[in-house]
DRENDO-1510 file (C-alpha; in Angstrom, 1 decimal, always signed):
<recs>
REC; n; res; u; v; w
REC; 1; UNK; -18.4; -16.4; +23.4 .
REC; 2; UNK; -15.5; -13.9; +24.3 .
REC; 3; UNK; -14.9; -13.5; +20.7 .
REC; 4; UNK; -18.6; -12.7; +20.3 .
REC; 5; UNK; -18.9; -10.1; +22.7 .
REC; 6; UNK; -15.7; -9.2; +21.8 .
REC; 7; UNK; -16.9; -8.7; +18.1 .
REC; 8; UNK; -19.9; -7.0; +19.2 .
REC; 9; UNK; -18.2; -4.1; +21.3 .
REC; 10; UNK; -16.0; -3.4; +18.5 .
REC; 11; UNK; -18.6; -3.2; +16.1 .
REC; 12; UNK; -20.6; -0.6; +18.6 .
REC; 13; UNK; -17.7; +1.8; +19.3 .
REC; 14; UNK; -17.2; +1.4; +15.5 .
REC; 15; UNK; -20.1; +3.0; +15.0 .
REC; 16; UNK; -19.6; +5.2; +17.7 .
REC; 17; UNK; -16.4; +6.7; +16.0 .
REC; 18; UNK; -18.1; +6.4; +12.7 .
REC; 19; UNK; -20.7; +8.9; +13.9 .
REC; 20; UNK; -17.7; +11.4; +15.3 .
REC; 21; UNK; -15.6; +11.1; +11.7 .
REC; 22; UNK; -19.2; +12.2; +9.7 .
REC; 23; UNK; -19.2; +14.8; +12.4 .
REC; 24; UNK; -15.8; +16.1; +12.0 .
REC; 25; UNK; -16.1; +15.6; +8.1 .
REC; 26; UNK; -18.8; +18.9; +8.3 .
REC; 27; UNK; -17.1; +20.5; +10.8 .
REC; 28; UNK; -13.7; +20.4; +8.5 .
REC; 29; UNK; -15.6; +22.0; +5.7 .
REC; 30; UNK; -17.2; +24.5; +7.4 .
REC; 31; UNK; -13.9; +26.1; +8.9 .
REC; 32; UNK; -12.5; +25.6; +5.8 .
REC; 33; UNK; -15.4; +27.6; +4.3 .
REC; 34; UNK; -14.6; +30.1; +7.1 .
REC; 35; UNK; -10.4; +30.1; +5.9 .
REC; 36; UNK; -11.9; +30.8; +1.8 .
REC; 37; UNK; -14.0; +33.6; +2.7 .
REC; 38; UNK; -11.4; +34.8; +5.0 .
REC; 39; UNK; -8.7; +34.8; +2.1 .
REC; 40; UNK; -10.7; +35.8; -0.8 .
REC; 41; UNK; -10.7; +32.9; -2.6 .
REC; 42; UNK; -13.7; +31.5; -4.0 .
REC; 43; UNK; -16.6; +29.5; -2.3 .
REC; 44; UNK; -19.7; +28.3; -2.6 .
REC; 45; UNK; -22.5; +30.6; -0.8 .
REC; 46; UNK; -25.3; +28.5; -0.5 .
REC; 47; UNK; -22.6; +25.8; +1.2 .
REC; 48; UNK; -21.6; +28.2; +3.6 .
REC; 49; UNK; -24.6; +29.4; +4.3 .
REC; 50; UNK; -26.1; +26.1; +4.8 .
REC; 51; UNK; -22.9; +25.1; +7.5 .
REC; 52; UNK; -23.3; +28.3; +8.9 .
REC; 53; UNK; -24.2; +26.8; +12.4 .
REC; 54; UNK; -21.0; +24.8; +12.5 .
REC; 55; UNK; -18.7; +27.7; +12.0 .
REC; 56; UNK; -18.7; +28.5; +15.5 .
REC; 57; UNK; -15.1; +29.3; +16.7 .
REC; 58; UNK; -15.3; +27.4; +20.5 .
REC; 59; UNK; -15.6; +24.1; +21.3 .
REC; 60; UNK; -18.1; +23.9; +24.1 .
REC; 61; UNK; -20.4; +25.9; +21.1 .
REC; 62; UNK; -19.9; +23.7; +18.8 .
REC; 63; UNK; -23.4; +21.5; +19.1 .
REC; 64; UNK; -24.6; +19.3; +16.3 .
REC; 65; UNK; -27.1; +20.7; +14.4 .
REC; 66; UNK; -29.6; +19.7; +11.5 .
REC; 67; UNK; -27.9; +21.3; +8.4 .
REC; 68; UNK; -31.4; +22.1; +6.8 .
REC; 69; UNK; -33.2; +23.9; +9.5 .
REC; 70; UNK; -30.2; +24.4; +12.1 .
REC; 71; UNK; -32.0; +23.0; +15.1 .
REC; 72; UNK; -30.0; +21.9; +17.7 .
REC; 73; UNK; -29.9; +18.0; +18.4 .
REC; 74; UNK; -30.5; +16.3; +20.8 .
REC; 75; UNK; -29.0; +13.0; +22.1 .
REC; 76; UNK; -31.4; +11.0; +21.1 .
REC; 77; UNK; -31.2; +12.4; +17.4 .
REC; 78; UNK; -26.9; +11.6; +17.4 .
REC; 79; UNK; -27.4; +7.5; +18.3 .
REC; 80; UNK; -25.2; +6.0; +15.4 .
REC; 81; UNK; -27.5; +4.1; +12.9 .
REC; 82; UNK; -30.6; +4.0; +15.0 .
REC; 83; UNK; -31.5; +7.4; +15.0 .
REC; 84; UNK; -31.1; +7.3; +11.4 .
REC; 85; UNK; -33.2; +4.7; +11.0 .
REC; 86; UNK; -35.9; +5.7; +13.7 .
REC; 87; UNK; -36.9; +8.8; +11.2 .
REC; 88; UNK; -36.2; +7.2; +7.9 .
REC; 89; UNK; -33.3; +9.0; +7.4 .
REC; 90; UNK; -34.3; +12.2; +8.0 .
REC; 91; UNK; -34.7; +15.5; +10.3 .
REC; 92; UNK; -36.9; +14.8; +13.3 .
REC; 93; UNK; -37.5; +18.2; +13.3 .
REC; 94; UNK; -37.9; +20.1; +9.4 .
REC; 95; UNK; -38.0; +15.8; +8.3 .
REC; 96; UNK; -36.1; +16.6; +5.3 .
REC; 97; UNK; -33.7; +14.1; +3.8 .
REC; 98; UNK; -30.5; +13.6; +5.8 .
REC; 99; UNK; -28.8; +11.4; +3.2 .
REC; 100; UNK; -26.8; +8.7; +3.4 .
REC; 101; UNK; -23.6; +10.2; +4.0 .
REC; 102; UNK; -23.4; +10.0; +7.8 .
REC; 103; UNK; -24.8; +5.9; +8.3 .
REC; 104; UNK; -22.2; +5.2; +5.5 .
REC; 105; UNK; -20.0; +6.2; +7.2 .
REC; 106; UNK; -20.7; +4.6; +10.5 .
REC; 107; UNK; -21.1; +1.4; +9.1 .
REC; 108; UNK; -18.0; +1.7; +7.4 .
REC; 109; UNK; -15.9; +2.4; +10.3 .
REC; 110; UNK; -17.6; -0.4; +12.7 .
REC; 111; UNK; -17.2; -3.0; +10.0 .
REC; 112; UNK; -13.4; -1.6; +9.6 .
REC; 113; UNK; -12.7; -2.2; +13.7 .
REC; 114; UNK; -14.5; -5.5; +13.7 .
REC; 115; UNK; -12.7; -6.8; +10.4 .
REC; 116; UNK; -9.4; -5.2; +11.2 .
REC; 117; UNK; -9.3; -7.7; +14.7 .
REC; 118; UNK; -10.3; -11.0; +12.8 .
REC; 119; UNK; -8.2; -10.5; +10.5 .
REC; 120; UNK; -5.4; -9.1; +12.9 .
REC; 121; UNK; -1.9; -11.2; +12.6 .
REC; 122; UNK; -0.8; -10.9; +16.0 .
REC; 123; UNK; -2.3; -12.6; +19.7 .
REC; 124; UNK; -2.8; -9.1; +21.4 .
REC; 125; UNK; -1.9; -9.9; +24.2 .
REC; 126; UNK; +1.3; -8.1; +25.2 .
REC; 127; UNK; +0.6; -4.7; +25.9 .
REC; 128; UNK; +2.4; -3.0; +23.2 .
REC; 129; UNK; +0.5; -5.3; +20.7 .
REC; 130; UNK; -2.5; -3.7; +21.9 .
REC; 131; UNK; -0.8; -0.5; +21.7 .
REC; 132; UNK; -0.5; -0.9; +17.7 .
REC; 133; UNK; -4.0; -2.1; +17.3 .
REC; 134; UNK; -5.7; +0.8; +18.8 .
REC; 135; UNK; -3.2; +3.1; +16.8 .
REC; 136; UNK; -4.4; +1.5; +13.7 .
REC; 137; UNK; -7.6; +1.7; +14.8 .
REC; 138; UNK; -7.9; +5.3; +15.7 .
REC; 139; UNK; -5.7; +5.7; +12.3 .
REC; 140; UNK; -8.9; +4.1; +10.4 .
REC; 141; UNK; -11.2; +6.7; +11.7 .
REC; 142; UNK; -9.1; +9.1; +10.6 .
REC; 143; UNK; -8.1; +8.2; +7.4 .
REC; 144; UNK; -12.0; +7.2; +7.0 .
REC; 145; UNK; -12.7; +11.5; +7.4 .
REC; 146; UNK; -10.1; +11.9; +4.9 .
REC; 147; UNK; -11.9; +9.7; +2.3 .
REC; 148; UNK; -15.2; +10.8; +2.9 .
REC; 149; UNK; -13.7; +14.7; +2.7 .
REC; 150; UNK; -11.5; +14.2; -0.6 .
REC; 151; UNK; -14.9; +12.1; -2.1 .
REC; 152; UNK; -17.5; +15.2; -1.6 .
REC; 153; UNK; -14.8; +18.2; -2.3 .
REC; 154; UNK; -11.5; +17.0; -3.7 .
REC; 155; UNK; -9.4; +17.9; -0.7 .
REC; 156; UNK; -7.5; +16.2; +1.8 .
REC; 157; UNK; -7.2; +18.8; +4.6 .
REC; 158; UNK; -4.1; +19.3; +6.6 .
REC; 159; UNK; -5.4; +19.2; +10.3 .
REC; 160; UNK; -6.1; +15.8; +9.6 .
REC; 161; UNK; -3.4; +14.2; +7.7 .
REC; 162; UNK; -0.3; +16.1; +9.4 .
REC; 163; UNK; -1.5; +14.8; +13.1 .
REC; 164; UNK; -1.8; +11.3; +10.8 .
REC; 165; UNK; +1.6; +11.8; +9.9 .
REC; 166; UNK; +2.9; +11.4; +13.5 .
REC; 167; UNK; +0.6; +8.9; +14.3 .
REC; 168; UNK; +1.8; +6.4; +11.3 .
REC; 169; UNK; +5.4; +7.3; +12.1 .
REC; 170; UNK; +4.8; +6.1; +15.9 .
REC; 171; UNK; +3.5; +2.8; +14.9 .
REC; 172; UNK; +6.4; +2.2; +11.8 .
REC; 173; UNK; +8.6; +2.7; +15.1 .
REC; 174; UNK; +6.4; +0.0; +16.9 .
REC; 175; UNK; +7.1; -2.0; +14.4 .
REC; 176; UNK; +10.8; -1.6; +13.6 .
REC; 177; UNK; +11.4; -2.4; +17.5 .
REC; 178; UNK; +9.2; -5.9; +16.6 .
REC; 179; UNK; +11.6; -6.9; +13.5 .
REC; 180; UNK; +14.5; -9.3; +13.9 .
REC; 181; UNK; +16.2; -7.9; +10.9 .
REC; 182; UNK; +15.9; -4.2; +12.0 .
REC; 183; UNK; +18.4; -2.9; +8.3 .
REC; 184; UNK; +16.1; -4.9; +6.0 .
REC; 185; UNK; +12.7; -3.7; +7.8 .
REC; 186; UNK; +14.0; -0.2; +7.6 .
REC; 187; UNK; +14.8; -0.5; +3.7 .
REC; 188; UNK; +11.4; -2.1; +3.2 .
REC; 189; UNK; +9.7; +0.6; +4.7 .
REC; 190; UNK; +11.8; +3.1; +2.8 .
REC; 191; UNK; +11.1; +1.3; -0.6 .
REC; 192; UNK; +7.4; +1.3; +0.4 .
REC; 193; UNK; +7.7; +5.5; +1.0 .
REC; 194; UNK; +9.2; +5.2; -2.6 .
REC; 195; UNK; +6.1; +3.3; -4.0 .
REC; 196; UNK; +3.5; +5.0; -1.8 .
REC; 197; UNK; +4.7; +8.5; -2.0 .
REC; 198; UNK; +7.4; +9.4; -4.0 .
REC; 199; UNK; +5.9; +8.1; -7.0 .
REC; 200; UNK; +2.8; +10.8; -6.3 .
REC; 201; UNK; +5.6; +13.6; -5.8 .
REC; 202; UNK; +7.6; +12.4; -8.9 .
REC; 203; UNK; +3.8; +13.3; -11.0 .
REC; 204; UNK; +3.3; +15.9; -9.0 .
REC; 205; UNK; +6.9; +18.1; -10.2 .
REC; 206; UNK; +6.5; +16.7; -13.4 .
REC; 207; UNK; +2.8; +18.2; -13.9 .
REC; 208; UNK; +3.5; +21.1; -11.6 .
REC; 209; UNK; +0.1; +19.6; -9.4 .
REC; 210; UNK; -1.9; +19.3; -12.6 .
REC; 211; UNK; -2.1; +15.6; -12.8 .
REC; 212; UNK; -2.5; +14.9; -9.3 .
REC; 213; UNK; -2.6; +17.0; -5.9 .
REC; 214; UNK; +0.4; +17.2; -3.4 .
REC; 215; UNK; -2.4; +15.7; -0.8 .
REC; 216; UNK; -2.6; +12.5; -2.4 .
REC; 217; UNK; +1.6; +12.9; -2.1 .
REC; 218; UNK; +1.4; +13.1; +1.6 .
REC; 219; UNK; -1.9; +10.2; +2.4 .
REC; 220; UNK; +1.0; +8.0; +0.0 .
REC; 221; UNK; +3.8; +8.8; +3.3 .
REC; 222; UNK; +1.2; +8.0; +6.0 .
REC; 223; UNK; +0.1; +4.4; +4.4 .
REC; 224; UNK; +3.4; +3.9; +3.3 .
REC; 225; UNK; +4.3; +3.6; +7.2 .
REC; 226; UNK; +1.0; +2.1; +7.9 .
REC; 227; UNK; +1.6; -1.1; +6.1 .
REC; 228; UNK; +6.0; -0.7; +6.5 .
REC; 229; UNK; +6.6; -2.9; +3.3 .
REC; 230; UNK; +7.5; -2.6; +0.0 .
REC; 231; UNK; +5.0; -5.6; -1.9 .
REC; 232; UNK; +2.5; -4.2; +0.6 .
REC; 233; UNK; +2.9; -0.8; -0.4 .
REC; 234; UNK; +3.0; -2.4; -4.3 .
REC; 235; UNK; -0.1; -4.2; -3.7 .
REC; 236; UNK; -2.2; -1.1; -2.3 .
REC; 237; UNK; -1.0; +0.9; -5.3 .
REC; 238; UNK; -1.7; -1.9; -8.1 .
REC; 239; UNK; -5.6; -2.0; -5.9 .
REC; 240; UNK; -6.1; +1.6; -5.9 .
REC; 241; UNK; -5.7; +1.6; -9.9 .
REC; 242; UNK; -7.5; -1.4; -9.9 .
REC; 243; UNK; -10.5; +0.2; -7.9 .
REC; 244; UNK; -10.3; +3.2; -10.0 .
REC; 245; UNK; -10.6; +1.4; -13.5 .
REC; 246; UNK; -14.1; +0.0; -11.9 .
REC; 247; UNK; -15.1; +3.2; -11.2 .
REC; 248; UNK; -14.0; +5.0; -14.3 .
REC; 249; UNK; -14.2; +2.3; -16.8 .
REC; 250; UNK; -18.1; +2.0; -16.5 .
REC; 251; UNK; -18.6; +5.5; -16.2 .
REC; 252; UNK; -16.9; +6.8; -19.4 .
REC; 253; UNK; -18.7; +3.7; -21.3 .
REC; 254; UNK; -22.4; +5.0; -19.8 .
REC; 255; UNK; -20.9; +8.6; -20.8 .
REC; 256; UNK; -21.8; +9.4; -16.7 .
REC; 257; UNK; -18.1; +10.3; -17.0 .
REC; 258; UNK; -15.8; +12.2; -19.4 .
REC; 259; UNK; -12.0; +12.2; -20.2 .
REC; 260; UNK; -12.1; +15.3; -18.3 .
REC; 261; UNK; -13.7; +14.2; -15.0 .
REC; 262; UNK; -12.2; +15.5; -12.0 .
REC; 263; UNK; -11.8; +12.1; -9.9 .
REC; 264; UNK; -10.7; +12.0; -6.1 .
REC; 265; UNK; -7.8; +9.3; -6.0 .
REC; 266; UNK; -7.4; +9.0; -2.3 .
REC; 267; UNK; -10.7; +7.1; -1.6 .
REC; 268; UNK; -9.2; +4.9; -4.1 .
REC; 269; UNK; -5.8; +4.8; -2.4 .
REC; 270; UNK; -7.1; +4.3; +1.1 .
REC; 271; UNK; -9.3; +1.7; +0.2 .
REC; 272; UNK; -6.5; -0.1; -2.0 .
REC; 273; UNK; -4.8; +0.2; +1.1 .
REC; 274; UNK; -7.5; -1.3; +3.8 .
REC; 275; UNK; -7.4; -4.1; +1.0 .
REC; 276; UNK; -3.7; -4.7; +1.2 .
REC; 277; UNK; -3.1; -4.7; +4.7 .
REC; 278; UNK; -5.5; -6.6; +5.9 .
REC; 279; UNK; -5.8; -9.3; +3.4 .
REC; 280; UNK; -2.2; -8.4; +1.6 .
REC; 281; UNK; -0.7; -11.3; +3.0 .
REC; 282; UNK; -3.2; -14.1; +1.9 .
REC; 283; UNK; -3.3; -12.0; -2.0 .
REC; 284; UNK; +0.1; -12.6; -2.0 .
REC; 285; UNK; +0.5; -16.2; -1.1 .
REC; 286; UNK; -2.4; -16.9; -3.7 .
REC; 287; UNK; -0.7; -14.9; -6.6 .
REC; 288; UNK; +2.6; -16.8; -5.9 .
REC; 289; UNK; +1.0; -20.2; -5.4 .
REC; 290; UNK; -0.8; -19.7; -8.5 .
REC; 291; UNK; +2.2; -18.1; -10.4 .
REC; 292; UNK; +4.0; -21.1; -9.7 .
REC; 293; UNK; +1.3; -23.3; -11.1 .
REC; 294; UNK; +1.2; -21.9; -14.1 .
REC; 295; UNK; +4.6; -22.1; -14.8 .
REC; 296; UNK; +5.1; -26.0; -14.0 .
</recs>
């Protein structure tokens, strides 16, 4: 019954912090909206015009507002999922079509909090235990804004991975202090860096950031300390290429997609990655169980 409740709290602040990431995600693009206009570079009008009410500077401002008709929301309009579904997905107010942007989102990060503690190797118990699992949860909500961002407009935006940075270094420290072979932890973890990232900043020199951006180079360092070993950090990269193919492969054959499709790979990495280090370990043990099989 503990586990039950347990499952069910989870799942509700899941969808409490899914609803704040799909907040964030708009409020991201409209100061960077602000930052092109500012600099002369290039950006689209009608988008900016559209997030005009989120481009307010000060925090106790910044209210959430329908995108279509700007009208300010109420509380009963920002419940995660049920408000949504109360209006059939749309504006109370103008009751056009919100999308299904924002509940994706929700859903996605209350079904990654209640996964992430089944599937959780340790008791939590000790306090620093449940240290690491909130860090990795509050890590998921962030890395969930940085795939919905780099889906919609190719861009992993700095005020969200660089504070991600410091948060995946923290808990590869939380986890070095756990190891009982602190030398060979530490060159895991560096091998994984290797995999994760410096593969992505070997491309990235070669094509001068044609082939891939230096974004991707830096998510690569943050789930690289995430997950702290190298077949972990092998296995998200060998997922991420395998979710890609799914996505590509039927595309070009429908011609929905051309050789010259600009595709998003971190989606792809951090959902190779959510793969791996969740379920890495079992993967593994079936790949080597049936490995060995085949070869008797």
């Amino acid at each position: 019954m503990t586990d039950i409740r347990t499952l069910l709290i989870l799942g509700f602040f899941g969808l409490c912090f899914g609803s704040f990431a799909g907040a964030q995600v708009w409020r991201l693009r409209a100061r960077q909206l602000i930052e092109d206009k500012a600099t002369g570079e290039d950006y689209d009008k009608k988008e900016y015009k559209a997030l005009l009410p989120l481009t307010k500077r000060k925090t106790s401002d910044d209210r959430s507002q329908c995108l279509h008709c700007g009208h300010q929301l109420a509380w009963y309009d920002l419940l995660p999922l049920v408000s949504w579904l109360s209006t059939g997905g749309k504006c109370r107010y103008c009751h056009k079509r919100i999308g299904n942007f924002e509940p994706l989102i929700e859903l996605g990060v209350a079904v990654f909090f209640v996964v992430s503690f089944l599937f959780w190797p340790q008791a939590l118990i000790a306090p620093i235990e449940i240290i690491q699992f909130i860090i990795w949860l509050v890590a998921g909500v962030m890395l969930t804004i940085l795939l919905a961002y780099d889906a919609k407009w190719f861009l992993l935006p700095d005020r969200i991975v660089f504070p991600l940075i410091a948060l995946a270094v923290l808990y590869a420290g939380i986890e070095l202090t756990k190891a009982t072979n602190v030398f060979m932890a530490i060159l895991s973890l560096a091998a994984a860096v290797a995999i994760l990232s410096g593969i992505y900043l070997l491309l990235w020199l070669i094509s001068k950031g044609k082939w891939i951006g230096f974004g991707d180079v830096k998510l690569g360092l943050v789930l690289a300390l995430l997950l702290g070993r190298w077949d972990l950090a092998l296995l998200a990269l060998f997922l991420a290429n395998l979710v890609g193919c799914l996505i590509v492969l039927p595309g070009l054959a429908t011609k929905k997609l051309s050789r010259t499709t600009q595709i998003p790979f971190g989606p792809m990495l951090i959902v190779g990655f959510v793969i791996a280090a969740i379920f890495g370990d079992s993967i593994i043990s079936w790949y080597l169980s049936t490995t060995s099989m085949l070869m008797l």
